[in-house]
C-alpha positions in Angstrom: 12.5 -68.2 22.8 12.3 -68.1 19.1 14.6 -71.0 18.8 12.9 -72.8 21.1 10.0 -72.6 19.7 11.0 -73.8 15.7 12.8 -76.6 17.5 9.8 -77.6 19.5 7.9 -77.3 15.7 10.4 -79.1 13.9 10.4 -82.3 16.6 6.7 -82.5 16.1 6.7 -82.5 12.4 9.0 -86.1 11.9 6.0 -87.6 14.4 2.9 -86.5 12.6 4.6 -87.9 8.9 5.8 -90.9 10.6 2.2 -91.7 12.0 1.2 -90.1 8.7 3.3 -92.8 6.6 1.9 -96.0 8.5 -1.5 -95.0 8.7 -0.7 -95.0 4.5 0.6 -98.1 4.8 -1.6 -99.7 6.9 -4.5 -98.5 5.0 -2.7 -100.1 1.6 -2.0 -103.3 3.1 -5.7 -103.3 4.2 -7.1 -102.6 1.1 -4.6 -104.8 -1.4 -3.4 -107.4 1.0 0.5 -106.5 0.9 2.3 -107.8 3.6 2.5 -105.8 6.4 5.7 -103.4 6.2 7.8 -102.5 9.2 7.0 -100.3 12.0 8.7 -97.2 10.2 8.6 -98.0 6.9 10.7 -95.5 4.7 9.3 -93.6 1.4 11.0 -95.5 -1.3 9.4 -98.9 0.1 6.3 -97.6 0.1 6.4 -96.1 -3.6 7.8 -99.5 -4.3 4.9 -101.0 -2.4 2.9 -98.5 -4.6 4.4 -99.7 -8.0 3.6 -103.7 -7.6 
């Protein structure tokens, strides 16, 4: 049960920072213009988006 239960925790926790990660982006390219990045866009793309 245990098990189950740190497994059902650890599948929601990619979810919630993926949504996390494009809401990020999505609110960057809103408020600088960027070009929109792609649907899962990884970290070091956005912390390059973030640099320029």
């Amino acid at each position: 049960m245990r098990m189950q239960a740190a497994h059902a925790k650890a599948a929601q926790k990619p979810a919630s920072k993926n949504a996390d990660s494009i809401g990020a982006a999505t609110a960057f390219v809103a408020e600088f213009g960027a070009p929109v990045p792609p649907p899962k866009p990884s970290k070091p793309s956005l912390a390059a988006l973030a640099q320029e």
